[in-house]
C-alpha positions in Angstrom: 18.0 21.1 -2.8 15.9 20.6 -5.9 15.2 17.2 -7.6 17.3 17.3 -10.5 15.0 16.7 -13.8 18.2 15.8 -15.7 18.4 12.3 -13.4 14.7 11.8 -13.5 14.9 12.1 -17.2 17.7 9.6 -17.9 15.8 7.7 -14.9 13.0 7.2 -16.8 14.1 5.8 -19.8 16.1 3.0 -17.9 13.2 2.5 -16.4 11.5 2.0 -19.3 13.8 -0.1 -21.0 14.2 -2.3 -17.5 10.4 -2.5 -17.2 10.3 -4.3 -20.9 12.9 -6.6 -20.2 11.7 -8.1 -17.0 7.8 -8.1 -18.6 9.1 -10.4 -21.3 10.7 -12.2 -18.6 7.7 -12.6 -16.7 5.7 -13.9 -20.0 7.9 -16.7 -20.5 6.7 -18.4 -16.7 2.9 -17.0 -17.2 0.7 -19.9 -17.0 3.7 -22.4 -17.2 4.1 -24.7 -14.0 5.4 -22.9 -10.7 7.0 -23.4 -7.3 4.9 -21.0 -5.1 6.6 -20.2 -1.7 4.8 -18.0 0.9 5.8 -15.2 2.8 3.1 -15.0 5.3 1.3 -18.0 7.5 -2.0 -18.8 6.3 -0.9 -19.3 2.8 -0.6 -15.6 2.2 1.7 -13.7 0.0 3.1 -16.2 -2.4 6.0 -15.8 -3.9 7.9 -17.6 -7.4 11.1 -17.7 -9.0 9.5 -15.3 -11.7 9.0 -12.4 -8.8 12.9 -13.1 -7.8 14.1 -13.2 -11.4 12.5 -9.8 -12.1 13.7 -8.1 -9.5 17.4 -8.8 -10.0 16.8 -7.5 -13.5 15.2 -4.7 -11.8 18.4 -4.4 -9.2 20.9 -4.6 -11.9 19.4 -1.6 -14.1 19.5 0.6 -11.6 22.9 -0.2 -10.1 24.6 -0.2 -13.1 23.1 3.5 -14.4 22.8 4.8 -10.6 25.5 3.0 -8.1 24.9 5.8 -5.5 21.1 5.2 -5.5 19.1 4.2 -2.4 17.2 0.6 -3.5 14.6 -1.3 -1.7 13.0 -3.9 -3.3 10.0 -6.2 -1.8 11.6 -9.8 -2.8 15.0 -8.7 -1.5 15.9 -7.9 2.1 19.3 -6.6 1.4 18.5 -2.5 1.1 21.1 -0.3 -1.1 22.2 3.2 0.0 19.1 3.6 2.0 19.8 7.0 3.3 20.1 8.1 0.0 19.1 11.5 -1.2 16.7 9.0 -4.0 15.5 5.9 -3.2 13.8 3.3 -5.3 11.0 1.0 -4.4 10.8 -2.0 -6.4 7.8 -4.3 -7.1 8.8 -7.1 -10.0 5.5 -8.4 -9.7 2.4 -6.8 -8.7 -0.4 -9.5 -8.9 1.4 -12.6 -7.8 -2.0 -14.7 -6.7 -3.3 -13.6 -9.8 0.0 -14.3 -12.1 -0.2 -17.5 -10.2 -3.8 -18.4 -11.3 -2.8 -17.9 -14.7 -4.8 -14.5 -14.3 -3.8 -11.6 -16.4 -3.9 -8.4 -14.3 -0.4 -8.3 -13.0 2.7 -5.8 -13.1 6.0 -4.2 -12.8 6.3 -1.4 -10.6 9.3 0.7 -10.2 9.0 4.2 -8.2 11.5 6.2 -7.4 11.5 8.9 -4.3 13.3 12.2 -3.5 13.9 12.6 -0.2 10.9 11.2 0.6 8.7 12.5 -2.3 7.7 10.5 -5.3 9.0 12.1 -8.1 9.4 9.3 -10.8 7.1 5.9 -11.4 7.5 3.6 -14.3 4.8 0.9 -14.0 4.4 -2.0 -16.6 1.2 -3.8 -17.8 3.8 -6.6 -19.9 0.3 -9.2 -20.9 -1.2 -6.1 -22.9 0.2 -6.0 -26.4 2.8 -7.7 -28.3 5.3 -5.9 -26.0 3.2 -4.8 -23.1 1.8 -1.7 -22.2 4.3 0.9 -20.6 3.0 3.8 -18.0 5.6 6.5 -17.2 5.6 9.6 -15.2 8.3 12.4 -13.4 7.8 15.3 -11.7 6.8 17.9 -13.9 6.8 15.6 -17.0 3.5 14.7 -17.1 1.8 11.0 -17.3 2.0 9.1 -20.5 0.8 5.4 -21.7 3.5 4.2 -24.0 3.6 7.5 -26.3 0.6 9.1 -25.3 -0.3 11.7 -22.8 -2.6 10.5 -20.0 -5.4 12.8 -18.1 -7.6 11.8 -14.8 -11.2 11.1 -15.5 -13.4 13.7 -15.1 -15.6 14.6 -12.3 -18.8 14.3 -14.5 -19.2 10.6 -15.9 -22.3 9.1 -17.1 -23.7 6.4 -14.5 -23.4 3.3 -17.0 -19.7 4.2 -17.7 -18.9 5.6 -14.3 -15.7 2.8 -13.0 -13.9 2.6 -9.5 -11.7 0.6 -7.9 -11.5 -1.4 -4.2 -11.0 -4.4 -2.9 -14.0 -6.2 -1.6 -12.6 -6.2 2.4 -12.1 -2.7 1.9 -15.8 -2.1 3.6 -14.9 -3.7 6.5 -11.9 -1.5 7.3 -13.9 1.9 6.6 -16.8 3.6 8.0 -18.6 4.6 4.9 -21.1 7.6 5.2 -24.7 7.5 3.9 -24.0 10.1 1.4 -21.3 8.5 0.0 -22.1 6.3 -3.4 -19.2 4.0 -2.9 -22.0 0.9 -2.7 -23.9 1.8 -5.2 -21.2 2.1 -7.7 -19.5 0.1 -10.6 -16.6 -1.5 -8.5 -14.1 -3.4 -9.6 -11.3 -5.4 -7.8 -7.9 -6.2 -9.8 -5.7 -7.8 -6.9 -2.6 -5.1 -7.9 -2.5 -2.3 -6.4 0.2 -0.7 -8.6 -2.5 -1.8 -12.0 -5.0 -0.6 -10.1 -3.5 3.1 -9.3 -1.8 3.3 -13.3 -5.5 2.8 -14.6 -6.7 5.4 -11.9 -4.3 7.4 -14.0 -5.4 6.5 -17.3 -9.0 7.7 -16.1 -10.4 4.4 -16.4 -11.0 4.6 -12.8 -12.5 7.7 -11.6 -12.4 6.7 -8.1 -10.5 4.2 -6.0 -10.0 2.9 -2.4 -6.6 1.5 -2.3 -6.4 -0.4 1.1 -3.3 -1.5 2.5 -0.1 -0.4 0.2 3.3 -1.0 0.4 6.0 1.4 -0.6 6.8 -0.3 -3.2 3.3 -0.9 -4.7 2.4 2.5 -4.6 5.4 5.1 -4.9 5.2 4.4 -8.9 1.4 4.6 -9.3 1.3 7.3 -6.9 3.8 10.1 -9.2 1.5 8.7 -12.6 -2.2 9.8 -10.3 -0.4 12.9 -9.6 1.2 13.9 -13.0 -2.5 13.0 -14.9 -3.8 15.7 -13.1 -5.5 13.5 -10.2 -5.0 13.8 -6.5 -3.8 10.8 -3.6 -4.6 11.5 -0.1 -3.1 8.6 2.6 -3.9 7.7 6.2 -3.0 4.5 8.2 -3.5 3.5 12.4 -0.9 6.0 13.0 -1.9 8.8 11.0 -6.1 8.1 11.0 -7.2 11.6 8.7 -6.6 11.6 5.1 -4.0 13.9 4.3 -1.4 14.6 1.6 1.9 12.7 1.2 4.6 15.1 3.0 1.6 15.5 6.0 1.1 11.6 6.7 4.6 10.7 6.6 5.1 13.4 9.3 2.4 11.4 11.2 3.3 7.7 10.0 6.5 7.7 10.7 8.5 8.1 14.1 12.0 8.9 12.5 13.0 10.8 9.1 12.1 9.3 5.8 15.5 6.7 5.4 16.8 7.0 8.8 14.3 3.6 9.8 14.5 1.0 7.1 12.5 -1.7 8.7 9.8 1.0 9.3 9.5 1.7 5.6 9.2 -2.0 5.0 6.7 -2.1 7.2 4.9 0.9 6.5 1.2 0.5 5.4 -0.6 3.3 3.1 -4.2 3.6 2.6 -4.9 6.1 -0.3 -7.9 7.8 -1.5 -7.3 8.2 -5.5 -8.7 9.8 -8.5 -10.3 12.9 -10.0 -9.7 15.8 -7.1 -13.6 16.8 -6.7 -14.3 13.1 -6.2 -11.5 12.4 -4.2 -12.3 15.4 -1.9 -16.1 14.8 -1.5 -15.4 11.4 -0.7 -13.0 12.5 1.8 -15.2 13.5 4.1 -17.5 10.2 4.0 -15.3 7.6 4.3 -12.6 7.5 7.5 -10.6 4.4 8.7 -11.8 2.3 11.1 -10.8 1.4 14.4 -9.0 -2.3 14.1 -10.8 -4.6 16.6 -8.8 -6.1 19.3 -7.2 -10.0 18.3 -8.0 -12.9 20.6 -5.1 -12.3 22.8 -5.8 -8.8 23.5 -9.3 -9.7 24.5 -8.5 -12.0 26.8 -6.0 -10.3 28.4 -8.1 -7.8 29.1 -10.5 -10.2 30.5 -8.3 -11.3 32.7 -7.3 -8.0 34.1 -11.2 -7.1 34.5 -11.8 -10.4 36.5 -8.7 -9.7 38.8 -10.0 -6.0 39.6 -13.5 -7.5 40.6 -11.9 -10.3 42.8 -9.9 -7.6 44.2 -12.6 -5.4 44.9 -14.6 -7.9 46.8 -11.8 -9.2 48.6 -11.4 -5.0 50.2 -15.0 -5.0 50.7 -15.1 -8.5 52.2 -14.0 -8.1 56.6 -12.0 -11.0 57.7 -13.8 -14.1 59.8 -12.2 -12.8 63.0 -13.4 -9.3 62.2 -16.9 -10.3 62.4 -17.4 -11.4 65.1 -17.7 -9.5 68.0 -15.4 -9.5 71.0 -17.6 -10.9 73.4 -19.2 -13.7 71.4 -17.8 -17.5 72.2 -15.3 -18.7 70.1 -15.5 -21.4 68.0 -14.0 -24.8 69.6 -11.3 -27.2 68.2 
């Protein structure tokens, strides 16, 4: 069965028009006083009533022009039609630390996959512009930025201009090869992941290392690389090489694409994207590293050494009875 283009066409303009809406939403708490919640301990992963608000824009779009539609969305934990034939991943903002800070590089992803492919991504820049900057992409439609047609950036760019993209921890999770220019280039680091891949697009970025993705901040950016010409390949602890999409999932994931929701919540993507040459070359000089052991790990397995050495000298150690001889006196009371 065939994705049909018909769907991804009337997709896309909902997308489009959803994307808008919940962009002007977002303007109107930009730099205005917030409530920040956080997901994660540590004071990771905030989260606002702006990031809520947009997705239920988001949520209601799409279940009013698609009711039969898979949805997952990373605000919500309720999942729609998950086994699904199409399945949308939702990000209603991209860039909360940075929307938070009152820093302008933040956006509104929405991607949409096939049975397991991404075939549709409508990602929105809403600070750019009177009415934001719109990036849109579907299977065999090409990439556009608002009206006009995208490509990669090519292979060949002058040094001074040359631009890639990676967040500044990103060295400690890869082994970088000597030949590989990563250090010596012009990198930049946006905090969005789904900015970062729709500029990839754009061919602002000729290059970047996208380190730690969730579905639903990559699925969009991922169909825009693709459909400007440029090439993704993904790896994670599960599925160490770089490969394409179809090969990691095979890897990543223990079950069917759908059949495991939490897994797809929890799945983590690490992408290699950009112009194909680059992409490729670099390929074979940068590989994921191995993630240390935590504390608890280490210890345990402290402990366990330290048992097997008392144990071994115990089993070399004879008994007092068993050393001395038979005919020696014996100790008195």
């Amino acid at each position: 069965m065939q994705v049909d283009r018909q769907i991804l066409v009337e997709a896309e303009a909902v997308c489009v028009e959803a994307v808008r809406e919940a962009g002007a939403v977002l303007k109107t708490y930009f730099r205005a006083p917030l409530d920040v919640e956080f997901k994660e301990k540590g004071q990771q992963s905030p989260v606002t009533e702006a990031d809520r608000r947009s997705e239920a824009m988001l949520r209601e779009a799409l279940s009013k022009a698609f009711p039969k539609h898979g949805i997952i969305g990373e605000e919500q934990d309720d999942v729609v039609n998950a086994g699904a034939d199409y399945v949308w991943f939702l990000d209603p903002l991209d860039g909360t630390t940075n929307f938070t800070a009152g820093l302008p590089a933040f956006a509104v992803s929405m991607g949409l996959c096939f049975r397991g492919t991404p075939v549709l991504g409508v990602v929105g820049v809403p600070w750019e512009g009177g009415e934001g900057t719109i990036f849109r992409a579907y299977q065999g439609g090409g990439a556009h930025c608002n009206d006009m047609a995208m490509q990669i950036a090519p292979s060949e760019v002058p040094a001074g201009t040359r631009l890639m993209s990676m967040p500044f921890w990103a060295l400690g999770q890869y082994r970088v090869g000597r030949r590989s220019n990563i250090r010596g280039g012009n990198i930049r680091a946006n905090g969005s992941i789904a900015y970062e891949l729709v500029y990839a697009a754009h061919g602002s970025y000729q290059f970047s290392v996208i380190s730690g993705a969730r579905l639903w901040d990559m699925v969009a950016g991922a169909v825009l690389v693709q459909e400007a010409g440029g090439t993704i390949l993904c790896c994670n602890g599960k599925a160490r090489r770089w490969s394409d999409w179809e090969t990691f999932l095979k890897r990543a994931l223990a079950q069917p694409f759908g059949d495991d929701i939490e897994a797809l919540r929890k799945l983590h993507v690490y992408m290699l994207v950009g112009n194909p040459d680059v992409v490729q070359r670099q390929a074979g000089m940068i590989g994921l590293r191995r993630p240390l052991p935590g504390v608890r790990a280490v210890r345990k397995q402290v402990h366990k050494i330290k048992q097997r050495i008392k144990h071994h000298r115990r089993a070399k150690s004879p008994s007092q009875t068993e050393s001395l001889p038979t005919d020696a006196p014996q100790p008195k009371g």
